[in-house]
C-alpha positions in Angstrom: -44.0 -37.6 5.1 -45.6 -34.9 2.9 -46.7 -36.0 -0.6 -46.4 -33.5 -3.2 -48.0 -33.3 -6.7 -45.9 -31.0 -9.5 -48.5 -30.2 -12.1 -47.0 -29.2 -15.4 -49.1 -27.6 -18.0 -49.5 -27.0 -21.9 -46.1 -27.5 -23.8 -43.5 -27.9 -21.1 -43.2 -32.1 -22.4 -41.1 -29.9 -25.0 -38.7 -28.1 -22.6 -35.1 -28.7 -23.8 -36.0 -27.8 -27.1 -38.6 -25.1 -27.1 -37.4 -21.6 -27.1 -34.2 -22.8 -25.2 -33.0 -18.9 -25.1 -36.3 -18.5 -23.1 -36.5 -22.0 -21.2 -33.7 -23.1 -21.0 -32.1 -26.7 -22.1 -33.0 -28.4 -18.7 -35.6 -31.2 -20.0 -39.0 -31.5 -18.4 -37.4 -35.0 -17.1 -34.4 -33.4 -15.9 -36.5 -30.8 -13.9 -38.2 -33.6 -12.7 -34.9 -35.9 -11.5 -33.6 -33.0 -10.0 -36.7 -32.5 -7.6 -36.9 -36.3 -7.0 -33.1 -35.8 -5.7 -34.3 -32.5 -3.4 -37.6 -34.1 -2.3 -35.8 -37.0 -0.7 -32.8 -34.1 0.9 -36.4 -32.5 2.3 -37.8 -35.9 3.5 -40.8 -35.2 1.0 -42.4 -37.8 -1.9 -43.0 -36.6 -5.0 -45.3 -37.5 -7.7 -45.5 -35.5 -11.2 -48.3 -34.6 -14.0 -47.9 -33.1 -16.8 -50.5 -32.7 -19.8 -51.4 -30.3 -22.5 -55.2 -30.2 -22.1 -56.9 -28.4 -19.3 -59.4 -30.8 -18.4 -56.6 -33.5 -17.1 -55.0 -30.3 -15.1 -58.4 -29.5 -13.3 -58.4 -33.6 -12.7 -54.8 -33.2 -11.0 -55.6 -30.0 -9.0 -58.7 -32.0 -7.8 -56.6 -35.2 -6.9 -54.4 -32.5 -4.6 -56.9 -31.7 -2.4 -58.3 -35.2 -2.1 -54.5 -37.3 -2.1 -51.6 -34.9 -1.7 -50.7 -32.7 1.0 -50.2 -29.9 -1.1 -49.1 -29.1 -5.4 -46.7 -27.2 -7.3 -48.6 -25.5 -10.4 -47.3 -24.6 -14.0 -50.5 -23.7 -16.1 -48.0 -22.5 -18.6 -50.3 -20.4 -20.8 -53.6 -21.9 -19.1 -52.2 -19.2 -16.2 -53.5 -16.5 -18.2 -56.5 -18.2 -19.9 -58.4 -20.5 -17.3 -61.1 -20.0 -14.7 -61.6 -23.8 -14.3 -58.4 -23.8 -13.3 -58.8 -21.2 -10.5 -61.7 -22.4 -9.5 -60.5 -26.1 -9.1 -56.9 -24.6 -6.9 -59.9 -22.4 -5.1 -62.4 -25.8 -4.8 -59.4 -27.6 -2.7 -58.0 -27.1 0.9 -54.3 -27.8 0.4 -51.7 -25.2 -0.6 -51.2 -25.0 -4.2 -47.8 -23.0 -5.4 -47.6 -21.2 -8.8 -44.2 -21.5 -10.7 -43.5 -20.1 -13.6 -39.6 -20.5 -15.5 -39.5 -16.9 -16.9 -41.1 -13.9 -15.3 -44.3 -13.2 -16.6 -44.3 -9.8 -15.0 -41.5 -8.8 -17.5 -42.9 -10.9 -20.8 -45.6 -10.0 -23.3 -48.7 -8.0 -22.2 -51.1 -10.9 -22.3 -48.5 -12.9 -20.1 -48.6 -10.4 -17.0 -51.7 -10.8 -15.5 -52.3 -14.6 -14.1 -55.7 -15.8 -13.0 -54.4 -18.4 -10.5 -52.4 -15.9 -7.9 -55.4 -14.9 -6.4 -56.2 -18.4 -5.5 -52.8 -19.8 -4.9 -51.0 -19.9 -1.9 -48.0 -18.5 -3.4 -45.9 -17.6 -6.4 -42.3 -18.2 -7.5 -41.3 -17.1 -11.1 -38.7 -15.8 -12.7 -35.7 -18.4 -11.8 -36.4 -21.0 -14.5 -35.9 -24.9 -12.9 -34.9 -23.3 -9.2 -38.9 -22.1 -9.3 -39.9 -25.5 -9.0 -37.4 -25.9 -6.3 -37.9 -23.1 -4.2 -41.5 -23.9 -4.1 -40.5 -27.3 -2.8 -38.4 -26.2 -0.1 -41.5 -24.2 1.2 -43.3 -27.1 1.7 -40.7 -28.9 3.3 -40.7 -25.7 5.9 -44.4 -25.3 6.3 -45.7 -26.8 8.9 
């Protein structure tokens, strides 16, 4: 069985209640208990991170490559800001997914250009919680 590791980033522990017009009311938590309920459908465990300082995210990606078989990535607005980040998804051998809730392509100027796609192995965005989930069934179909 695959393990997984969703990575959340800076300021999602507020989903539900920031910018709901943006992000919806969907809780962090109830992103997460609905990809518990999918990972189990796809015969994959799941294990979730979620921290506002970049440090503990270069720490998680690290922990993919050396304990997961692969990780689903929200840098929120460490996306647009971090090397280490990049570096640490380009330091690690597993697949590493970038999701994103909104479309960056279609936000702010400074929110269009992403430093991790280069490095990750993908990139859903755009469908706010079905992101995470799409990314999941990918996992559950690569082989």
């Amino acid at each position: 069985m695959k393990k997984i590791l969703v990575i959340n980033g800076p300021n999602l522990n507020l989903l539900g209640q920031r910018e709901p017009g943006l992000y919806g009311h969907l809780t962090l938590a109830g992103i997460n208990d609905r990809l518990k309920k999918l990972a189990e459908t796809l015969n994959l465990e799941i294990f979730f991170i979620q921290s506002n300082h970049e440090g503990a995210l270069v720490d998680a990606v690290q922990l993919v490559g050396s304990q997961y078989d692969g990780g689903i990535l929200n840098a929120a607005a460490y996306t647009h800001t971090s090397l280490a980040l990049r570096d640490a998804v380009l330091a690690i051998d597993k697949p590493v997914i970038e999701v994103h809730l909104t479309n960056p392509a279609s936000r702010e100027e400074f929110r269009q250009r992403s430093l991790l796609a280069g490095a990750a192995s993908g990139l859903v965005a755009g469908f706010g919680a079905r992101s995470y989930e799409l990314a999941l069934y990918w996992f559950a179909e690569e082989s």
